[in-house]
N, CA, C and O of each residue as an XYZ file, in Angstrom:
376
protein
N       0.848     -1.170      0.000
C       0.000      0.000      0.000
C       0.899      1.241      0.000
O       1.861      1.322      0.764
N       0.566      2.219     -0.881
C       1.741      3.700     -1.182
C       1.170      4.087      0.166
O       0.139      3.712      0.725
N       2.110      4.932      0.536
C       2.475      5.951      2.116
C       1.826      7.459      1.461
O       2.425      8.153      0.640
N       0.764      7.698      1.912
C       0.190      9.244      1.686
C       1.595     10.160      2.555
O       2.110     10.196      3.672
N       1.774     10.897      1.015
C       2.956     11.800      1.621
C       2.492     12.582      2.815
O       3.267     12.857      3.732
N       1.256     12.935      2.807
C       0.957     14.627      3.022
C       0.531     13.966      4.490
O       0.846     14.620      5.484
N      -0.067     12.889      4.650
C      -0.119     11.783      6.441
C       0.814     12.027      6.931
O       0.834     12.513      8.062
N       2.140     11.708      6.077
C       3.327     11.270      6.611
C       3.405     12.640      7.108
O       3.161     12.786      8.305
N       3.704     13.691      6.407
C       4.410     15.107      6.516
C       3.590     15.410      8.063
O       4.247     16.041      8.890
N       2.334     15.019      8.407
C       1.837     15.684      8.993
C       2.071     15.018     10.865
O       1.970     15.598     11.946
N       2.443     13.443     10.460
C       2.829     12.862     11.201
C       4.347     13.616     11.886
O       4.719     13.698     13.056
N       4.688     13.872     11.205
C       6.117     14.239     11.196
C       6.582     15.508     12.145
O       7.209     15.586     13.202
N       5.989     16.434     11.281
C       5.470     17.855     11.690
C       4.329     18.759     12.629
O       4.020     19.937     12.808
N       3.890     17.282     13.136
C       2.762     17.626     13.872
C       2.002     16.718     14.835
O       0.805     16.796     15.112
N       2.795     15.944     15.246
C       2.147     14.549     15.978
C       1.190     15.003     16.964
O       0.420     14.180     17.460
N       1.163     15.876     17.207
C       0.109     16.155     18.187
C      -1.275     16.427     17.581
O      -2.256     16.539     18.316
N      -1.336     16.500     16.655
C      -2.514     16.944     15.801
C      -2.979     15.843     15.186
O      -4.122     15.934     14.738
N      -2.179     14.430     14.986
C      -2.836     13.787     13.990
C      -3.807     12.824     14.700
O      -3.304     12.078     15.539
N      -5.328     12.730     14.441
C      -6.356     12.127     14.666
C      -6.035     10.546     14.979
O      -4.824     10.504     14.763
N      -6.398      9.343     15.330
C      -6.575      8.456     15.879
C      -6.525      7.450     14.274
O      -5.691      6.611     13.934
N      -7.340      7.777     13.789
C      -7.883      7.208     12.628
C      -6.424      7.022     11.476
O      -5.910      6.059     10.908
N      -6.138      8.547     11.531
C      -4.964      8.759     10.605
C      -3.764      8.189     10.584
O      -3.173      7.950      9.531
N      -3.026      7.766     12.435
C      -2.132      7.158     12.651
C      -2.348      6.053     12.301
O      -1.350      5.457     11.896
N      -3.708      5.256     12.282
C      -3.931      4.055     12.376
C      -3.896      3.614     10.576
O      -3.312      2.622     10.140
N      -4.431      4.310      9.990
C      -3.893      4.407      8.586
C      -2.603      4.308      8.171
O      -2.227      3.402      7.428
N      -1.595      5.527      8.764
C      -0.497      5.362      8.304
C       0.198      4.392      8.928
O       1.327      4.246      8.459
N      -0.110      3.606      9.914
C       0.590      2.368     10.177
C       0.524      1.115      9.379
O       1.374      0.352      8.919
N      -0.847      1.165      9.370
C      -0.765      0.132      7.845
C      -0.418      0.565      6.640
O      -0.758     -0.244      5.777
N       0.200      1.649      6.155
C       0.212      2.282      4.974
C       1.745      1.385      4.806
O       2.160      0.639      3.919
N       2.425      1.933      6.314
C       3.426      0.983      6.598
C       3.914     -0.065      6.592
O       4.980     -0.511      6.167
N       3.166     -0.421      7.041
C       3.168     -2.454      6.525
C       2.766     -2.992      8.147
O       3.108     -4.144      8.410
N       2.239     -2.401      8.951
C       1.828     -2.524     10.480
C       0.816     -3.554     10.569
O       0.055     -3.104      9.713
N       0.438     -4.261     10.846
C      -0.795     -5.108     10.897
C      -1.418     -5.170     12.259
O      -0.717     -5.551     13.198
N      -2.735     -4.815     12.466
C      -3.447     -5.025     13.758
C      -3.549     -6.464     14.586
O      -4.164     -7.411     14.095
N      -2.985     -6.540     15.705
C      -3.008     -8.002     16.282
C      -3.946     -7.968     17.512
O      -4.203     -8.866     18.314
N      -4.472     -6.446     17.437
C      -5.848     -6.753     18.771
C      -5.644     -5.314     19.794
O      -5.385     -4.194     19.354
N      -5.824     -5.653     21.189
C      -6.008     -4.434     21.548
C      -6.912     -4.702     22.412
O      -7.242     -5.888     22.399
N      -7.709     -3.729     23.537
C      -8.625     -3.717     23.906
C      -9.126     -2.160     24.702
O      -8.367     -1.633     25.516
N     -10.221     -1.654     24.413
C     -10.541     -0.491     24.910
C     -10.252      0.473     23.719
O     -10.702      0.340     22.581
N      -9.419      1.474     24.166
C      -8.318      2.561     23.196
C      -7.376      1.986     22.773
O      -6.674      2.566     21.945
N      -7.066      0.740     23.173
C      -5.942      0.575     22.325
C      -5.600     -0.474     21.373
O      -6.035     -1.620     21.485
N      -4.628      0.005     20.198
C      -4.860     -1.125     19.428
C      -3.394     -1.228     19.402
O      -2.618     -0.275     19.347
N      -2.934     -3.112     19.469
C      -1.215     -3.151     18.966
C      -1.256     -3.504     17.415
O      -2.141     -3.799     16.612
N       0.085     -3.338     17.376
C       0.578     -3.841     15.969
C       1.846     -4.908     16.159
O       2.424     -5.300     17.172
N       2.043     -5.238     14.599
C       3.593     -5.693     14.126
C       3.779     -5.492     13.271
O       3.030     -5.028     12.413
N       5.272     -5.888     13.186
C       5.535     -5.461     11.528
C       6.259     -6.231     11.326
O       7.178     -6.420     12.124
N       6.110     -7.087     10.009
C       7.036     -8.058      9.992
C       8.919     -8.114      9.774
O       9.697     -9.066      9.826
N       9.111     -6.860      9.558
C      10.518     -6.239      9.887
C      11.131     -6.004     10.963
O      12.340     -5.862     11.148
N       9.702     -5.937     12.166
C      10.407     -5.285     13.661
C      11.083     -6.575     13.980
O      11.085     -6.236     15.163
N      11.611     -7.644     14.007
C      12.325     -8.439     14.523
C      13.950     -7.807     14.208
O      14.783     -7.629     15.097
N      14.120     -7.589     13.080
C      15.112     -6.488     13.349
C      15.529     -5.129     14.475
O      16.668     -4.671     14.575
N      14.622     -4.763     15.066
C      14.774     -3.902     16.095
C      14.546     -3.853     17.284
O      14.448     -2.852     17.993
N      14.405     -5.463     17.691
C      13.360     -5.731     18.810
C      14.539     -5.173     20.237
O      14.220     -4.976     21.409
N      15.682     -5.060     19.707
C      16.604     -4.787     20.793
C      16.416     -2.886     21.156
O      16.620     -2.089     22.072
N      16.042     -2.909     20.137
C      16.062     -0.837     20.296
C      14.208     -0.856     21.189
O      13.796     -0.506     22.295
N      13.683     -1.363     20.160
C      11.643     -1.749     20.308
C      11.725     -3.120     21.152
O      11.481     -4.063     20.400
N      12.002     -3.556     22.538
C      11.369     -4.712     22.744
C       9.477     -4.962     22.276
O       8.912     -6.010     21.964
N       8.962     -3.686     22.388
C       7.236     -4.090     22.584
C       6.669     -3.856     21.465
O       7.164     -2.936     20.815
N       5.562     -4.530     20.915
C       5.149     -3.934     19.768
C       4.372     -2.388     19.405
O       4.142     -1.838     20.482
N       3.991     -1.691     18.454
C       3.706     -0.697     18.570
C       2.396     -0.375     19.214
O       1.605     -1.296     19.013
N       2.035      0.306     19.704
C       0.547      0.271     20.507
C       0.261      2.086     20.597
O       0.597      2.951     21.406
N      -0.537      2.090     19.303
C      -1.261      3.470     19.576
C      -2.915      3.488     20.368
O      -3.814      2.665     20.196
N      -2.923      4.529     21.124
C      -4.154      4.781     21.751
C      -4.820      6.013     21.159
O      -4.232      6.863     20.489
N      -6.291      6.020     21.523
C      -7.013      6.907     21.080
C      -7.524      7.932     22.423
O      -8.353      7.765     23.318
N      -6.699      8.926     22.112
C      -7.426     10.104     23.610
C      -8.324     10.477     23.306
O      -8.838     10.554     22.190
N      -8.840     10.940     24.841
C     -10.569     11.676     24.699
C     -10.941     12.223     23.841
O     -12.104     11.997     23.508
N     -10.010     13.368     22.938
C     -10.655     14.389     21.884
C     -10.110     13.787     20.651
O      -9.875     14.563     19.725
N      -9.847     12.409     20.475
C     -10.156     11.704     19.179
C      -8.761     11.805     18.687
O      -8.554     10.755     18.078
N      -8.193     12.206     18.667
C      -6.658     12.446     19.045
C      -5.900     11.194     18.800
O      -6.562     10.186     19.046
N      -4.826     11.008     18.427
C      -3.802      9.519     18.604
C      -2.461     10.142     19.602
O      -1.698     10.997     19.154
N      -2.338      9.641     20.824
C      -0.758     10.351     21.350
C      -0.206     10.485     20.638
O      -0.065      9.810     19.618
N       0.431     11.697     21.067
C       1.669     12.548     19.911
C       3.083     11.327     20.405
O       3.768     10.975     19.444
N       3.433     10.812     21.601
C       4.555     10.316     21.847
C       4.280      8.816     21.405
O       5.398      8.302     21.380
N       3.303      7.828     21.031
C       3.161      7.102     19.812
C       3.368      7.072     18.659
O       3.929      6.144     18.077
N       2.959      8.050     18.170
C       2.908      8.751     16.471
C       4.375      8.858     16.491
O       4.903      8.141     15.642
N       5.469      9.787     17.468
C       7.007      9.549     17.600
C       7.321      8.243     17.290
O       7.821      7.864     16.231
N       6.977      7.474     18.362
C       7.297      6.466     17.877
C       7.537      5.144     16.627
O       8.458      4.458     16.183
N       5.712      5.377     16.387
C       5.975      4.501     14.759
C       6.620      5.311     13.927
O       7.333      4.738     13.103
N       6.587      6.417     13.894
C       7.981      7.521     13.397
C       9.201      6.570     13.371
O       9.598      5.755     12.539
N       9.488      6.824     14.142
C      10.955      6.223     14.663
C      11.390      5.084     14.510
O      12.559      4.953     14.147
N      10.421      3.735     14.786
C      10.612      2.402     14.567
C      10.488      2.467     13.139
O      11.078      1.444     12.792
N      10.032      3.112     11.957
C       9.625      3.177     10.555
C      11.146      3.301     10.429
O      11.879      2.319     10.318
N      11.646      4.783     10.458
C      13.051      4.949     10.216
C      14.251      3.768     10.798
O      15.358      3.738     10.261
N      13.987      3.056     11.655
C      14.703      2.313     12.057
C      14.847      1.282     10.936
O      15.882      0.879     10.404
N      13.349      0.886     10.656
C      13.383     -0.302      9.753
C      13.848      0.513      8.310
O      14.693     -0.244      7.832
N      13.769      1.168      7.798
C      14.162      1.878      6.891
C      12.920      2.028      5.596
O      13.086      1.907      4.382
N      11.928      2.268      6.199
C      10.593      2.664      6.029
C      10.477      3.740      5.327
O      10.164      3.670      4.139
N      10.708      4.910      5.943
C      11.305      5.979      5.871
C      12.359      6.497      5.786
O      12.918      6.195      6.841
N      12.963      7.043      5.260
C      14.296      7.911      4.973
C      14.354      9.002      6.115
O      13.191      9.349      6.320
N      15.168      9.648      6.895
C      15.822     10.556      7.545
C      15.083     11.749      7.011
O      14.214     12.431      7.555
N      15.772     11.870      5.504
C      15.481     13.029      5.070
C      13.628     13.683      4.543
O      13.348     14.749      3.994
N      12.999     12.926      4.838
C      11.793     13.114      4.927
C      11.153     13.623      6.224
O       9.960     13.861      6.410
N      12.205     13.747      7.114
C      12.051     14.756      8.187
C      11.783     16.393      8.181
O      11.167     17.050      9.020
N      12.304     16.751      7.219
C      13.053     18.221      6.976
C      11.630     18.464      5.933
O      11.488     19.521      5.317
């Protein structure tokens, strides 16, 4: 599945802003797959994170806050574990 640039950018540039729905999109846009969850929260995997499990022991787990919201320090994260796996490029930061 192609990576919506303008998700990404916004992920990037704005984690605090991006909706619940949207992270949860761009994780699968990623290659993230839902393995369950309960309440607000849903985990993932990715079949690459075995490569990083030493940096990531846990799998990714975004929640949904009260005002519909996805945590901004989640959204960092699949950020980060993306670039790790090499998902993302660095320079798509800037």
């Amino acid at each position: 599945m192609p990576v919506d640039q303008k998700l990404l950018e916004k992920a990037i540039g704005s984690p605090q802003n991006m909706r619940f729905e949207e992270a949860v999109n761009l994780a699968k846009q990623l290659g993230w797959e839902g393995i369950g969850g309960e309440g607000s929260h849903t985990v993932f995997r990715h079949p690459l994170a075995t490569n990083i499990r030493d940096k990531f022991p846990r799998p990714l787990n975004l929640q949904r806050g009260q005002n519909g919201k996805a945590k901004a320090y989640q959204v960092e994260q699949l950020l980060e574990m993306a670039r790790e796996m090499g998902l993302i490029s660095k320079q798509e930061d800037k």
